[in-house]
C-alpha positions as CSV (number, residue, x, y, z in Angstrom):
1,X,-20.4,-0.4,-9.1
2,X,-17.3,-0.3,-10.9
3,X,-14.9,-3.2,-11.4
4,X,-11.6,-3.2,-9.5
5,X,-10.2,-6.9,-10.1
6,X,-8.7,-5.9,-13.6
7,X,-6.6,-3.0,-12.2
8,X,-3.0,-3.8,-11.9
9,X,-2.7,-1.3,-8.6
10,X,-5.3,-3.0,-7.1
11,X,-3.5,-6.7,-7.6
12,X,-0.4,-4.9,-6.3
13,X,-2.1,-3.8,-3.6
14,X,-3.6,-7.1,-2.8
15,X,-0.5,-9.3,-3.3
16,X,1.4,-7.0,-0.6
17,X,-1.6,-7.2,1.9
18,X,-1.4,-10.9,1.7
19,X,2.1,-10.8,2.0
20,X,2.3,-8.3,5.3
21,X,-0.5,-11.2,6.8
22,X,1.5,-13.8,6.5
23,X,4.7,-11.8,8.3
24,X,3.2,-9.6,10.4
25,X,2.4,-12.6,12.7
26,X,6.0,-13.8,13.3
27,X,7.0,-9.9,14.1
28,X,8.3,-9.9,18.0
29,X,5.6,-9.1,20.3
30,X,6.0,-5.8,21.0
31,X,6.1,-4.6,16.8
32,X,3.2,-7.2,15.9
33,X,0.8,-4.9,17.6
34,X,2.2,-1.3,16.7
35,X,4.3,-1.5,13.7
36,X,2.7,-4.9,12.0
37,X,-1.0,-3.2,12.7
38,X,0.1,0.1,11.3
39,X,1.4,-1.7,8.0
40,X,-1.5,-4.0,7.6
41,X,-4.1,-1.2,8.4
42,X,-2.1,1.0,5.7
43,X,-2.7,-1.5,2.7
44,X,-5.6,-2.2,3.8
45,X,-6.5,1.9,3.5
46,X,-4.7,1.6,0.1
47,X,-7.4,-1.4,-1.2
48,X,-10.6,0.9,-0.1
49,X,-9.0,4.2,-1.6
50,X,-8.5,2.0,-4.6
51,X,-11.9,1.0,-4.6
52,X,-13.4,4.2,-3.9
53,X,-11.1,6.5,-6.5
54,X,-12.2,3.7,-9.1
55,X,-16.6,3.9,-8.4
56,X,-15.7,8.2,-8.0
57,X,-16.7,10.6,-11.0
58,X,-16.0,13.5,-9.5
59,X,-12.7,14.7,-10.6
60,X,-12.0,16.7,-7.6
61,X,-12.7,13.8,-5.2
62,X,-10.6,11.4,-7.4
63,X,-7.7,13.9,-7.0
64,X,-8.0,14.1,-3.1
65,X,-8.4,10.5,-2.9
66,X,-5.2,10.0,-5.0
67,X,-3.8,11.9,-3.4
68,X,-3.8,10.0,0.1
69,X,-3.4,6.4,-1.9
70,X,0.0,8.1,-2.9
71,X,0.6,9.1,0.7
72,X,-0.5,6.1,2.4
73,X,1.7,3.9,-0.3
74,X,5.1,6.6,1.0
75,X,3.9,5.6,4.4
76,X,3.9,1.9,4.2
77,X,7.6,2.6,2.6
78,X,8.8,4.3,5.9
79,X,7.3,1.2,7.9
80,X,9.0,-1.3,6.1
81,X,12.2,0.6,6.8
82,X,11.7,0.9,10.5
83,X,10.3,-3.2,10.5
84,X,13.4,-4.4,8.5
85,X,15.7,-1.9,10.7
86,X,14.6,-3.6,14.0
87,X,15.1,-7.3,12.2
88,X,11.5,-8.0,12.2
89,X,11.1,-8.9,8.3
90,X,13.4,-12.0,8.9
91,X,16.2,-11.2,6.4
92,X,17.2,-8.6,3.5
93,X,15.7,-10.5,0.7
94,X,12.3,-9.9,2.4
95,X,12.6,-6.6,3.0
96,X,13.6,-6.3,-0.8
97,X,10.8,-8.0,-2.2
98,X,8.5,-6.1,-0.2
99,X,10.0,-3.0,-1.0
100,X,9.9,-3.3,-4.8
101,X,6.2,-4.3,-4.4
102,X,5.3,-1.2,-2.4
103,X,7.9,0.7,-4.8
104,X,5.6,-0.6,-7.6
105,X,2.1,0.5,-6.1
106,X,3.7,3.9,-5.3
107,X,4.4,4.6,-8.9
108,X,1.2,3.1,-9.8
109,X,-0.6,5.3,-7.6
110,X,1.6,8.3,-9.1
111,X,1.0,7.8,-12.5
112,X,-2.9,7.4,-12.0
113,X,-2.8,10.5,-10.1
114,X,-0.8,12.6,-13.0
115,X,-3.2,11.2,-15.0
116,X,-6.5,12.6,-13.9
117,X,-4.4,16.0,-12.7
118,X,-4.2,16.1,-16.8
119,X,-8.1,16.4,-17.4
């Protein structure tokens, strides 16, 4: 198996799932269980595609799987929008910071895809 720890996508990744459990739980009780479990199951999605695009050899399995780690990483992009646009991220700041860090794994996940679309 191949190691994950040292990629920075995968600490991206990581840092905003911890993040999105530590909020998630003070979202209003009607988004905690539709908007804060589509988030978290998102990024959580994000860590296995990760994983598994990382052990994968096969360069057209690598290029599907990037493919949906760019997609979920969009997605998680459009549920901070709707969390911060029904006040559930508990100010602007937060929204900002989470933003940039799902900003960042986007690229990340971007530029690893253009990579192996090169070979």
């Amino acid at each position: 198996m191949a190691q994950y720890s040292h990629l920075p996508i995968y600490n991206t990744a990581f840092i905003l799932l911890r993040e999105m459990y530590e909020r998630v739980p003070k979202f209003g009780k009607q988004y905690k269980y539709l908007l804060g479990e589509k988030i978290i199951g998102a990024n959580i999605e994000i860590i296995r595609l990760i994983l598994e695009t990382n052990n994968t050899r096969d360069a057209v399995k690598r290029k599907i799987l990037l493919e949906h780690l760019v997609w979920n990483s969009e997605s998680i992009i459009i549920f901070l929008r709707i969390a911060n646009e029904l006040k559930q991220l508990g100010g602007e700041k937060s929204y900002l910071y989470l933003l940039e860090k799902t900003v960042a794994l986007s690229k990340q996940a971007e530029g690893w895809r253009k990579s192996v679309s090169r070979i």
